[in-house]
KOLTI-435036 format. One record per atom (N, C-alpha, C, CB): residue in one letter; x, y negated, z. Coordinates in pm, whole numbers, plus 50000, padded with zeros to 5 digits. Atoms other than C-alpha are relative to their C-alpha. Glycine has a CB too. Layout:
% KOLTI-435036
AXYZ ...
END
This chain:
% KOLTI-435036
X500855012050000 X500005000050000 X500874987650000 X499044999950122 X499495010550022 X501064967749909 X499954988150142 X499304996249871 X499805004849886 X502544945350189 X500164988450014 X500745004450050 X499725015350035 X503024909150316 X498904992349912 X501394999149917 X500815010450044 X501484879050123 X499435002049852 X500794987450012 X500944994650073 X500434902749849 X498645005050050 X500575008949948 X501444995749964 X497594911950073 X499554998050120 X499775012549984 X500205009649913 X497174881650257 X498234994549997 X501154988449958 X501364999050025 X493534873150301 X499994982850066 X499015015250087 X499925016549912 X493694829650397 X498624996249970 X501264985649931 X500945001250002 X490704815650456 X499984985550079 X499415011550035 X499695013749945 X490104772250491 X498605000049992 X501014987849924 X501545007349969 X486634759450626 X500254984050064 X498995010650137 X499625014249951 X487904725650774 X499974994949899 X501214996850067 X500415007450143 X486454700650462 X499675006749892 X500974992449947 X500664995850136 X485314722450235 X500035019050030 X501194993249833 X500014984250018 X485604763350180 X500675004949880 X498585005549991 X499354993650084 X488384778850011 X500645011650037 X500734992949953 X499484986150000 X489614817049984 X500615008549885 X499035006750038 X499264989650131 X492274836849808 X500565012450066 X501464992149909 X499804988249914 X493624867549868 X500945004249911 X498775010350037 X498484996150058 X497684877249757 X500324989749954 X500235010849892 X500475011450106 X497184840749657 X499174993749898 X500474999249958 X501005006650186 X494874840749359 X498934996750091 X499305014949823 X501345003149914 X491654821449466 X498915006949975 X499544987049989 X501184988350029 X488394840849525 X498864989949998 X499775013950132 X501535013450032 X485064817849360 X499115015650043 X499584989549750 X501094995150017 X481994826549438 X498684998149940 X499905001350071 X500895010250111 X478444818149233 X498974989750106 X498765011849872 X500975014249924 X476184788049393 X501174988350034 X499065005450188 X498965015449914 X478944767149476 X500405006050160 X498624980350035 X499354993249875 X479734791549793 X498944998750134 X501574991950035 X501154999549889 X476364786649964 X499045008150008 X499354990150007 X501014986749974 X474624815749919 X499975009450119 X500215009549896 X500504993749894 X473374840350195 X501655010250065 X498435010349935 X499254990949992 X476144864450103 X501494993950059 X499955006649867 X499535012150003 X478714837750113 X500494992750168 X498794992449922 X500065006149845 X477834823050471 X500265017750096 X497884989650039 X499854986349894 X477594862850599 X501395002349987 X499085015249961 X498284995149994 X481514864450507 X500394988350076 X501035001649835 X499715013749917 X481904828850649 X499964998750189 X498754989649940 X500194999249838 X480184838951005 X500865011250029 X498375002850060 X499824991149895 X481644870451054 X501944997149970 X499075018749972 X498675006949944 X485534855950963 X500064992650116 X500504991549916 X500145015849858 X484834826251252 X500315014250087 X497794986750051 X499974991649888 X483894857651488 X501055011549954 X498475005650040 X499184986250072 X486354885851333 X500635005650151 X501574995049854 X499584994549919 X487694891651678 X499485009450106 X500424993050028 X500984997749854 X484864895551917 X498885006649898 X499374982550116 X501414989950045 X482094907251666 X499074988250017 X499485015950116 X500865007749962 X478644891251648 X498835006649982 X500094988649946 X500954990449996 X475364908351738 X499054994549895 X499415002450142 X500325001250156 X473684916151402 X498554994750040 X500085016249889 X501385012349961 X470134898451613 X500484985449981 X499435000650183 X499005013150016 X472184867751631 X500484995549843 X501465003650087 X499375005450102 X473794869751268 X498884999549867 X501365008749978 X501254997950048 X469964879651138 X499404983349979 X499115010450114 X500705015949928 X468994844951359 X501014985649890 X500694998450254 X499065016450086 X472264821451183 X499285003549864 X502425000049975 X499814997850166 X471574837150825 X498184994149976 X500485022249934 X501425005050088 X467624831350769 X499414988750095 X498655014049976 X500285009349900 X467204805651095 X498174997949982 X501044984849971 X501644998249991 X463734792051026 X499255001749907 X499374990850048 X500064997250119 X463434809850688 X498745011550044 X501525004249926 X501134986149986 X459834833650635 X500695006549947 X498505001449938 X498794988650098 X461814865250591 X499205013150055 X502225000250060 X500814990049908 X458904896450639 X501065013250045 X498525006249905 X498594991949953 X462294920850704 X501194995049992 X500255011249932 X498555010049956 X465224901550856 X501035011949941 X500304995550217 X498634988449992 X467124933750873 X500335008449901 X499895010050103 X499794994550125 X466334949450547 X500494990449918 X498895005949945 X498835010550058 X467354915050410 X501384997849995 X499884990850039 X498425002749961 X470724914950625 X500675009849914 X500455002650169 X499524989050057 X471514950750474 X500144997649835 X499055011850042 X499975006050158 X471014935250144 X500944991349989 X498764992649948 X499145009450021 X473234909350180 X501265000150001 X499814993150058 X498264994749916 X476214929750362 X500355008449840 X499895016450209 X499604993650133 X475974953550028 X500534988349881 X498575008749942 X500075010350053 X475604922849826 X501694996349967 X499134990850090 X498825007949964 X478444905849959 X501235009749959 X499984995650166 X498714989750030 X481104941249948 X500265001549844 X499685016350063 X500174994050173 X480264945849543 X500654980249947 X497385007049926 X499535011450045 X481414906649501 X501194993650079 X498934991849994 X498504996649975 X484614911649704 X501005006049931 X500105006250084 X499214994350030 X485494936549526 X500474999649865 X499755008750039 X499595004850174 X484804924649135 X500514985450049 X498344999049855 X498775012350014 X487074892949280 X501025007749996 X500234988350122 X498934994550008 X489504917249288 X500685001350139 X500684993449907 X499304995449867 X490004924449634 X499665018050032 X499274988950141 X500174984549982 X490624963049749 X498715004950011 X500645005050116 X500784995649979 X487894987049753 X499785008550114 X499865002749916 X500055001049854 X486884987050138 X498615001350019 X500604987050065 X501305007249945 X483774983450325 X500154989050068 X499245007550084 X499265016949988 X485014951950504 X499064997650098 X499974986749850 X500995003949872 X481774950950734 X499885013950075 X498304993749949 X500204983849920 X481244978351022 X498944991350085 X501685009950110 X500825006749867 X478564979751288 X499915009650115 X498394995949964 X499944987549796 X478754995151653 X499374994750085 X501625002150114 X501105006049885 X476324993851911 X499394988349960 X500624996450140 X500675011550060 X474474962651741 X500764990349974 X499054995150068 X498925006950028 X477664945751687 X500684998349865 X500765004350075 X499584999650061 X478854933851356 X501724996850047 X499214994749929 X498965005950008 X482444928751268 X500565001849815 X500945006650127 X499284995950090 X485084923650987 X501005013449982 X500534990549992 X498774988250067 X486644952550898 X500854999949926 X499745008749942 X498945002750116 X489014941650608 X501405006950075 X500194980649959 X498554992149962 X492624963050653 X500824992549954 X500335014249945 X499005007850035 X494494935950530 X500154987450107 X499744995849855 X499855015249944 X496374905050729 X498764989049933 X501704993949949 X500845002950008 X493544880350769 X500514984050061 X499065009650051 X499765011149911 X494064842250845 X498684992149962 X501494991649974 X501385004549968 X491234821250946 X500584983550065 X499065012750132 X499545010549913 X492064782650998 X498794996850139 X500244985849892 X500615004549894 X489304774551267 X500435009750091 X498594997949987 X499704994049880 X490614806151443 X501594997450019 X499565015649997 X498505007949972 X494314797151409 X500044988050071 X500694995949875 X500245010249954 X493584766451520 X499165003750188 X499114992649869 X500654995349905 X491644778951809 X501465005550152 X498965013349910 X498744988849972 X494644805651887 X501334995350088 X500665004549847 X498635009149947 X497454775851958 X498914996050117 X500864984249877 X500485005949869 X494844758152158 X500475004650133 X498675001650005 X499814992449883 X494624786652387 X501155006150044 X499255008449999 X498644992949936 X498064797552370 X500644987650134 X501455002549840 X499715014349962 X499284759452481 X499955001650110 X499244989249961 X500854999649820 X497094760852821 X501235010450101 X497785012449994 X498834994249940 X499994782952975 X501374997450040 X500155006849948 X498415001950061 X503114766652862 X500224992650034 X500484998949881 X499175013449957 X505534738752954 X499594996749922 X501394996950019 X500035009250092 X505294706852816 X500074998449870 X500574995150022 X499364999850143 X507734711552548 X499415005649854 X501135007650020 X500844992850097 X505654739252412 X498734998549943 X499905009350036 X501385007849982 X502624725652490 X499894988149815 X500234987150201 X499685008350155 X503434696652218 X500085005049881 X501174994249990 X499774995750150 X504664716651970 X498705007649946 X501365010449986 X501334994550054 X501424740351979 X498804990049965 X499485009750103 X501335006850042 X498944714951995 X500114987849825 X499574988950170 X499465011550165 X500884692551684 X499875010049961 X501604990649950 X500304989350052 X500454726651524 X498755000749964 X500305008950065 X501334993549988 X496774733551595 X499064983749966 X499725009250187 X499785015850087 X496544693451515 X499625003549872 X501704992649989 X500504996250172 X497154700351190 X499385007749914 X500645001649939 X500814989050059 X495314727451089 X498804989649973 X499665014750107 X501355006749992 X492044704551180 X500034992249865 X499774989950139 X499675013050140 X491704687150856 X498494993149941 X500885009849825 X501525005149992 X487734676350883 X498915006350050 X499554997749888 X501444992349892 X484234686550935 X500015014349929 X497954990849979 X499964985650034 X483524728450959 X498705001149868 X499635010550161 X501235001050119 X481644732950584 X499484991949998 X499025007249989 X500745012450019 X480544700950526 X498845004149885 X501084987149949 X500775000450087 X478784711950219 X498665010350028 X500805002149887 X501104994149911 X476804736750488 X499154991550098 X500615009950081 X500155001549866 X476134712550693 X497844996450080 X501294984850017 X501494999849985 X472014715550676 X499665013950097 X499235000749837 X500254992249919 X472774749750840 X500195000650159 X500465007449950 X500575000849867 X471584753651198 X502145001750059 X498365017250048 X498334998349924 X474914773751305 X501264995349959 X500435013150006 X499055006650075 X477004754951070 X500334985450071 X499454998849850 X500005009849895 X476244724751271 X500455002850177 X498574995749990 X499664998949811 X476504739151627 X501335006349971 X498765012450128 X498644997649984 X479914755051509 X500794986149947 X500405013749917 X498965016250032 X481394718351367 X499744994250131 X499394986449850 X499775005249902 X480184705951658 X501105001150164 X498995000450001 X498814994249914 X482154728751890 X501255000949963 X499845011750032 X498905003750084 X485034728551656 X500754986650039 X499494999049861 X499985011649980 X484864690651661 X500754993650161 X498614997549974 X499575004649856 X485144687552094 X501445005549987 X499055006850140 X498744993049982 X488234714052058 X501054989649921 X499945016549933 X499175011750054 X489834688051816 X500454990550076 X499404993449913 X500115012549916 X489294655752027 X500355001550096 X498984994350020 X499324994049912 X490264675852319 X501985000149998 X499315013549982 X498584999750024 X493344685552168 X500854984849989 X500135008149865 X499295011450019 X494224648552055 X500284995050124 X499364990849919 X499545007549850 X494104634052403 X500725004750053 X499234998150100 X498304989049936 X495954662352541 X501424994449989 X500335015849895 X498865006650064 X498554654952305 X500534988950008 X499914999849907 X499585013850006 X498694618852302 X500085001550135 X499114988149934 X499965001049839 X498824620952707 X501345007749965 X498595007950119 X499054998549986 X501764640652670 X501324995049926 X499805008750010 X498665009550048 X503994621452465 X499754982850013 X500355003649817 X500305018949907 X502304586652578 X501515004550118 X497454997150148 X499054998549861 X504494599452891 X501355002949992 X499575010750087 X498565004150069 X507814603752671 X499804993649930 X500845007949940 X499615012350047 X507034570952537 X500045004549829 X501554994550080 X499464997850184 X506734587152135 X499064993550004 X500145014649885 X501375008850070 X504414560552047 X499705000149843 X500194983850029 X499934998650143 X505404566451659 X499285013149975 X501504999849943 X500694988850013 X504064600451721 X498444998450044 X500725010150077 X501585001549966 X500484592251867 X499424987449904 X499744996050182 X500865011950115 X500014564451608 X499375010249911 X501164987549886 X500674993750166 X499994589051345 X498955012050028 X501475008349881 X500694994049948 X498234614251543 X498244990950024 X500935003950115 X501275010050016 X495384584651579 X499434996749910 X500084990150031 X500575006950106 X495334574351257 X499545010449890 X501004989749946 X500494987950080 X494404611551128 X499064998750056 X500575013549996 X501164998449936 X491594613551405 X499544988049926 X499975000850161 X500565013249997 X490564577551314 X499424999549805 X501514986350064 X500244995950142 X490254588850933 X499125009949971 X501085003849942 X501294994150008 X488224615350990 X499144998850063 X499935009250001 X501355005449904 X486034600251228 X500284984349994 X499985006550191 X500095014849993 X486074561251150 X499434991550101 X499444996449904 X500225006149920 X483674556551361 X499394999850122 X499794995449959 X500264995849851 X484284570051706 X501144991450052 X500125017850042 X499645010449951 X486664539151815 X501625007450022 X498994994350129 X498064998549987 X490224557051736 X501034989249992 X500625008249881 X499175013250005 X491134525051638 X500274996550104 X499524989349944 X499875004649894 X491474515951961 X501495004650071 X498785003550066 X498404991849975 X494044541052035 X500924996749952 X500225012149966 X499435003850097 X495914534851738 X500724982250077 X498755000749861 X499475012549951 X496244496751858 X500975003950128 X498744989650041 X499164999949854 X497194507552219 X501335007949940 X499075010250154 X498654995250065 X500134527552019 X501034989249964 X499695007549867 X499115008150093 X501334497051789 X500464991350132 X499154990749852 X499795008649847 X501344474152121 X501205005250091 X498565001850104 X498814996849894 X503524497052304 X500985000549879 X499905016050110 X498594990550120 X506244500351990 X499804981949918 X499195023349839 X499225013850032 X506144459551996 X499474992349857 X501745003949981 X501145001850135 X503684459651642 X498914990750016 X499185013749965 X501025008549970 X501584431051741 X499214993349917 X500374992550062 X500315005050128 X500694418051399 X498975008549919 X501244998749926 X500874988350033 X499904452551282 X498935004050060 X500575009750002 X501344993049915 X497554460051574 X499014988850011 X500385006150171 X500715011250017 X496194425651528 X498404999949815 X501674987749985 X500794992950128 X495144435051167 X499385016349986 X501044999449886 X501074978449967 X493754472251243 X498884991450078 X501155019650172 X501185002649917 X491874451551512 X498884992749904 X500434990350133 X500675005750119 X490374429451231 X499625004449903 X500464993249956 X500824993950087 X489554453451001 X498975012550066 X500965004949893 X500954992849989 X487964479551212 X498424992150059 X500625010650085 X501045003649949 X486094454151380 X498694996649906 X500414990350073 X501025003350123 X484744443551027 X499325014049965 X500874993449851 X500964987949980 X483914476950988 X498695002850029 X500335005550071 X501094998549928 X481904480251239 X498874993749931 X500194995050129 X500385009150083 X480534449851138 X498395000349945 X500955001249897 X500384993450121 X479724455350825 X498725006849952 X500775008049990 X500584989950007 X478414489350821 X499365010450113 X500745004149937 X501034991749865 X476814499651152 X499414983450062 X501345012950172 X500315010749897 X476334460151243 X500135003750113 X498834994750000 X499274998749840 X477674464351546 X501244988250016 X500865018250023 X498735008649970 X479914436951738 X501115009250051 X499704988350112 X499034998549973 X482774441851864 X499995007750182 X500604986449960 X500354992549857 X482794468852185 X500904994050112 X500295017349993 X498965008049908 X484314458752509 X501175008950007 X499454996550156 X499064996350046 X486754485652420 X501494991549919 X499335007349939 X499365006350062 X488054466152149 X500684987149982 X499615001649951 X499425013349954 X488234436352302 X500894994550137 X498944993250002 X498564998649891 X490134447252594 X501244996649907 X500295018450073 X499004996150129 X492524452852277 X500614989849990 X499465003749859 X500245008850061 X491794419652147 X500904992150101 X498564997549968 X499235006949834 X493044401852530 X501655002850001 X499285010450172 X498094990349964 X496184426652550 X500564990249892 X500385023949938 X499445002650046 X497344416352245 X499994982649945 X499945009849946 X499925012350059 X496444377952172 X501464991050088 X498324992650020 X499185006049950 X499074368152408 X501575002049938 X499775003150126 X498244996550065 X502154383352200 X499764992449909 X500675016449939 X500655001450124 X500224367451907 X500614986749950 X498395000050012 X500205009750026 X501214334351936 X501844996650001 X498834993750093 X498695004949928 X504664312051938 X500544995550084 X500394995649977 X499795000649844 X506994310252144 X500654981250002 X501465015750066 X499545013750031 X507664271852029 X499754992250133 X499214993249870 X500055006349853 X508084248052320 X499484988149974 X501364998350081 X500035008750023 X508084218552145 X498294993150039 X500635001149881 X501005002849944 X504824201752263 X498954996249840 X500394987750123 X500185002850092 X504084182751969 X499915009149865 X500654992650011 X499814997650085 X505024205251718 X498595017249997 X501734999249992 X501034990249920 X502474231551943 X498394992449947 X500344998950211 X500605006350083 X499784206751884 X499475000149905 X500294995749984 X500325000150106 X500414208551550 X498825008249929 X500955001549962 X500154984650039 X500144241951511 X498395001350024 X501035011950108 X501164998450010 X496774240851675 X499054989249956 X499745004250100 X500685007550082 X495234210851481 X499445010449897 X500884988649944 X500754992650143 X492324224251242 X500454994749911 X498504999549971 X499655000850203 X493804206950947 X499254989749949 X499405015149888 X500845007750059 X492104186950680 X498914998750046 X499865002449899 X501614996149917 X488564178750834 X499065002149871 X499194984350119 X501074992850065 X485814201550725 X499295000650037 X499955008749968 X501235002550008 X482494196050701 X499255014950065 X499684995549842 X500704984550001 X480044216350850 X499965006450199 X501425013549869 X499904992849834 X479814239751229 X501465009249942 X498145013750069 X498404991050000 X483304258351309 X499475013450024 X501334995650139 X499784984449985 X483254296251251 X500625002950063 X500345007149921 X498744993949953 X485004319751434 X499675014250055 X500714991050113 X499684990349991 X485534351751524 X498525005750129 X501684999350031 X500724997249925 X482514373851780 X500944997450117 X499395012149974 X499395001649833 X485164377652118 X500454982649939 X501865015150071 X499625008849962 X486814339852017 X498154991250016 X501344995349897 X500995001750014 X482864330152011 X499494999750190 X499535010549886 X500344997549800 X482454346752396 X500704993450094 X500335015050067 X499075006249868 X485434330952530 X499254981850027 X502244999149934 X501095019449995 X483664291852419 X498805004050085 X499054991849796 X501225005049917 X480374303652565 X500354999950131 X498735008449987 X499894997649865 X481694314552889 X500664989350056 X500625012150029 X499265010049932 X483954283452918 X498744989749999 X501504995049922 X501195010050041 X480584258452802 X499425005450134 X498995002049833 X501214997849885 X478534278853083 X501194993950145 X499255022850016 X499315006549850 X481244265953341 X499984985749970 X501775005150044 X500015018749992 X481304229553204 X498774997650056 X500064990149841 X500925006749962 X477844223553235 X499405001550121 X499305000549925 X500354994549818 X477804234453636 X500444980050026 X501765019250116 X499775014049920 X479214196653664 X499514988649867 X502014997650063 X500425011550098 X478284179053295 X498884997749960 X500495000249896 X501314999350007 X474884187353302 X499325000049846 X499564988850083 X499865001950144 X475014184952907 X498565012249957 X501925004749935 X500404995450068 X472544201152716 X500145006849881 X499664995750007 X499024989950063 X473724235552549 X499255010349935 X500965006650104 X501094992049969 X471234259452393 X500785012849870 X498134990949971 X499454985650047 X472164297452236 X498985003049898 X500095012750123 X501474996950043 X470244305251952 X500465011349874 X498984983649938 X499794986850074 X470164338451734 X499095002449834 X499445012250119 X500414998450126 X469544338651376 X499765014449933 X500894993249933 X499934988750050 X468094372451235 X499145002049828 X499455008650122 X500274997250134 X467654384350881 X499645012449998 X501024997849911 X500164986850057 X465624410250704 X499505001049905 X499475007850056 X500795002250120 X463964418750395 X498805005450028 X500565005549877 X501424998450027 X460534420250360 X499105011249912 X499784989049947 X501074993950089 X459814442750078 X500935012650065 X499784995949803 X498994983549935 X461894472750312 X501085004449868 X498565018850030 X499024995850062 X464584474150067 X501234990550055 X499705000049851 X498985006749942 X468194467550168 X501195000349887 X500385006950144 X499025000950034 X470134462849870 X500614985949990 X499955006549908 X499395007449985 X470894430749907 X500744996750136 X499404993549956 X499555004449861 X471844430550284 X501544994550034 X499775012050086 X499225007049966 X475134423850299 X500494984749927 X500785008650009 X499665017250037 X475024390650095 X499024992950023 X500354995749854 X500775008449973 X472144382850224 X500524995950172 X498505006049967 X499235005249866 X474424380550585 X500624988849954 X501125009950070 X498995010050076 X476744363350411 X499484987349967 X500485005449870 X500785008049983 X474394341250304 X499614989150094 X499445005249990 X500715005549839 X473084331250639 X501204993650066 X499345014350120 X498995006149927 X476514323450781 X500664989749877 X501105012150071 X500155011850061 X477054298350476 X499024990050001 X500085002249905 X501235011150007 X473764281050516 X500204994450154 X498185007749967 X499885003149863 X474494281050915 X501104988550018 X500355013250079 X499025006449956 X477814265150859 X499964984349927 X501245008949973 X500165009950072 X476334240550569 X498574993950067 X500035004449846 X501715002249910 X472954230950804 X500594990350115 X499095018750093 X500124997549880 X474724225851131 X501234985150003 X500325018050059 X499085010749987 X477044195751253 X501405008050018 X499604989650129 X498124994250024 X481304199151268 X499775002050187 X501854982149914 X500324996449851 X480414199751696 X499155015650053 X499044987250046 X500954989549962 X478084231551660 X501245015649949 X498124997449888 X499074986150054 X479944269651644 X499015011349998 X501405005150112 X500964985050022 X478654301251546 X500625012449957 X498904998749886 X499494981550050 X479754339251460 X498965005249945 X500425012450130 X500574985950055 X478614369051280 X499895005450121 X500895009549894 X500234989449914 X477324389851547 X499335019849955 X498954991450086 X500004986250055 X475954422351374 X499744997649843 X498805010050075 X500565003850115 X475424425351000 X499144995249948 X499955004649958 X501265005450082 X471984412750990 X499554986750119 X498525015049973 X500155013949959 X472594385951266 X501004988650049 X499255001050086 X498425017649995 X474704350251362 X499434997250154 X499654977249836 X499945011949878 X475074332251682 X500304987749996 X500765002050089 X499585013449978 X475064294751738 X499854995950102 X499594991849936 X499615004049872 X476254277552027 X499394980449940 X502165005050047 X501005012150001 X473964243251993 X500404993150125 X498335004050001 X499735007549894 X475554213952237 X499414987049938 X501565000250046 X500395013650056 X473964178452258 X498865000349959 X500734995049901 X501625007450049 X470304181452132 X499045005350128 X499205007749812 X501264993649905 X467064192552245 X499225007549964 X499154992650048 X500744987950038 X464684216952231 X499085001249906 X499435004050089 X500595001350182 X462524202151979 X500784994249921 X498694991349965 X499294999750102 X465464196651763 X500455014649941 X501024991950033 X499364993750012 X466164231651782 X498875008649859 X500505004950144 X500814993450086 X462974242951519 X500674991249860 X498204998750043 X499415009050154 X464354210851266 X501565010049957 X500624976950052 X498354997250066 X468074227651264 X499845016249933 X501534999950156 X500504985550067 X466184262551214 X499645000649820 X498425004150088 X500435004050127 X464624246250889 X501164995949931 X498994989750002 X498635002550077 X467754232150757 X500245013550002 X501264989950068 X498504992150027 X469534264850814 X498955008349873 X500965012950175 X500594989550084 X466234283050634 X500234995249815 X498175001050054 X500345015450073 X466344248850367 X501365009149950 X499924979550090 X498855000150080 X470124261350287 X500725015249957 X500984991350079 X499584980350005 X469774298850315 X499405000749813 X498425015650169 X500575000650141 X467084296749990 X500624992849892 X498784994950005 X498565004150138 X469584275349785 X500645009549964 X501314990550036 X498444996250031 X472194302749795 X498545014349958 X501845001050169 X500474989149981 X469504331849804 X499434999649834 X498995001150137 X500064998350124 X468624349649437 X498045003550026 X501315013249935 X501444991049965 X464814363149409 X500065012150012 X498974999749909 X500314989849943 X464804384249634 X499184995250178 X501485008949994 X500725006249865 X462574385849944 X500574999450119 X498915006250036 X499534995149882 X464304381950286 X498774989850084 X501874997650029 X500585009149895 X462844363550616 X500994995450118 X498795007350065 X499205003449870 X464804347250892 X499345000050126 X500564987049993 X501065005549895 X463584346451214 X500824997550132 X498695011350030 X499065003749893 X465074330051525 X499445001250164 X500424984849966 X500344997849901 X464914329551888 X500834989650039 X500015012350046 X499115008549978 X466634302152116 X499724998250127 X500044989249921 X500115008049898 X467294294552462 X500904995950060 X499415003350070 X499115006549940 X469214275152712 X501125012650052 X499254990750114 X499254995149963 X472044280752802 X499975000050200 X501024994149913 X500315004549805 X471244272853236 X499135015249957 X498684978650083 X500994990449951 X468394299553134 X500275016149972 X498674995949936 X499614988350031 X470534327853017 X500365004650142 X501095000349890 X499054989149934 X471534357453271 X499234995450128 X501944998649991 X500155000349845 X469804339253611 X498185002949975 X500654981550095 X501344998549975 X466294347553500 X499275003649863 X499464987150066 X500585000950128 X464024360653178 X499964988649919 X498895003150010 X500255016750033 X464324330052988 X499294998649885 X501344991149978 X501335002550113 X461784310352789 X500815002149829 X499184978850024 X499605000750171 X462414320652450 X499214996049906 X500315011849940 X501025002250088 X460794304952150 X500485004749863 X499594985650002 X499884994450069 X460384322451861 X499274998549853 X499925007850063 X500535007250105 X459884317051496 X499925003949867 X500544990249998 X499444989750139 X459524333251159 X499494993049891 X499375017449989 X500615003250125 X459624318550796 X499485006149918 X500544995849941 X500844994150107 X457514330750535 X501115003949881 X498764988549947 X499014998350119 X459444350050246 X499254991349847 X500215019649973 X500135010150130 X459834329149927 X499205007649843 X501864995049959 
END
């Protein structure tokens, strides 16, 4: 019998589903989602332990009308051996069953990345440090996305990515905890920025920054912070988490120069040519003004009011949404005086920080902003609608909010 990586049997489910066997790849017909297909798929995952053929009855037809589960399964196990074997793999039975227990039977070396991957995990848990590292950067890399993505409507296809998934995220922290503590910060960047690629958006970025920060990258982690935050943004509207703005704190202080000169400091922070209009700026540089405004007016008594601009479309379609944000924070900044500030707060709304008027000025500056939204806006239907209150009446009590919605055009 032929030996070694002539009658190697590899098998990848992490992003997709691929199998060869001595090397040559083994296709199958549907695109690899057929019954027969997933029954070689479940019982590789389990090949060690077996899986009771009630159970592999339950993954294969889940909440499928099937009037004989088990005369089906028997159909599928035959099925499946007759299209092993015209791929050109030995002529075996390859499935056995004992006491209600399936398993693989195949007589050939068998590799399985979710169980390789599995294999280091559990070896790791025993071992020094040293080893520790090297298995889990091992079992690291194996992970290379979600388990069958192109399964992923199936019941057990989902509850195994999901368990898959914790053993991953597990592993990364592990890892990064143990070389955070020999200081390899070049090694947990890149270890972050794989997790952070296949999951965008479970807040790896965050990690990633706390990496560049320790390894003196302040520029770089300045720009990761600015693009994931747009991200967010963006495409989940979501601000900026207090995660990220811990981030944001740590690092604005390396951010800046170290110039002494007073004057030439000054300079540096002069806005420049004067521009027309309310000052933009960033969601956290947005929090730090309100929170300093809510301490002035404990002694200036000034009149300060918070008011929230929201956009949506009307006819429930969203292909214009992100320029119809966009939109809104040009009409806000062309509406509003050079004394008034405002942010993007989620993709479909703005904040303005309103100092100096009054409360019935605050429906006229609503109309301007609606007055300069419909200039820029194409025919299409959106609506704005606002809300506004003091700033004294935020946080010490429900506060009067008044509320207001324009008619789509």
């Amino acid at each position: 019998m032929e030996t070694g990586l002539e009658t190697k049997l590899e098998v990848h489910m992490f992003g997709g589903f691929t199998i060869s066997y001595g090397g040559r790849p083994i296709t199958f017909g549907r695109g690899g989602t057929g019954k027969a297909v997933q029954l070689l798929q479940i019982l590789l995952i389990h090949q060690r332990g077996g899986i009771s053929k009630e159970k592999l009855m339950q993954d294969l037809y889940d909440w499928e009308t099937v009037s004989d589960r088990n005369n089906s399964l028997n159909s599928v196990i035959y099925r499946l051996k007759k299209q092993l074997i015209a791929a050109g793999m030995p002529q075996e039975e390859y499935i056995s069953l004992k006491n209600g227990i399936c398993y693989w039977n195949g007589s050939m070396d068998t590799w399985v990345d979710t169980v390789a991957m599995e294999d280091l995990a559990a070896q790791a848990s025993d071992k020094d440090e040293a080893e520790q590292i090297e298995l889990l950067k091992e079992a690291c890399d194996i992970y290379s996305g979600e388990f069958l993505p192109h399964l992923s409507g199936e019941t057990w296809v989902t509850v195994e990515n999901l368990r898959l998934k914790r053993i991953y995220e597990d592993m990364v922290c592990h890892l990064c905890q143990l070389l955070e503590a020999r200081q390899e910060y070049r090694q947990t960047y890149d270890i972050y920025t794989k997790a952070a690629s296949l999951y965008p958006y479970e807040e790896w970025q965050a990690h990633q920054i706390d990496s560049l920060l320790e390894m003196n990258r302040y520029e770089e982690a300045y720009n990761l912070y600015l693009k994931a935050t747009k991200m967010y943004s963006d495409e989940l509207g979501l601000p900026p988490s207090e995660e990220m703005m811990k981030r944001l704190q740590r690092m604005s202080g390396k951010l800046v120069s170290r110039e002494s000169n007073l004057a030439k400091v000054q300079n540096m922070l002069t806005e420049g040519q004067s521009v027309r209009g309310a000052y933009f700026c960033s969601y956290p540089s947005f929090v730090d003004v309100y929170r300093f405004v809510c301490r002035q007016l404990e002694r200036s008594g000034q009149s300060v009011f918070l008011m929230m601009c929201s956009i949506r479309s009307t006819d429930g379609l969203n292909r214009w949404e992100k320029e119809a944000s966009d939109w809104l924070l040009t009409a806000i900044g062309s509406a509003l005086r050079r004394g008034d500030i405002y942010t993007r707060y989620s993709s479909s709304q703005s904040l303005i920080l309103l100092s100096g008027t009054r409360s019935e000025y605050c429906e006229i500056i609503y109309n301007r902003i609606c007055h300069e939204f419909y200039l820029l806006c194409p025919e299409k239907r959106f609506q704005i609608d606002y809300e506004v209150a003091t700033i004294a009446e935020v946080g010490e009590q429900e506060p009067e909010m008044r509320f207001k919605r324009k008619a789509a055009w």
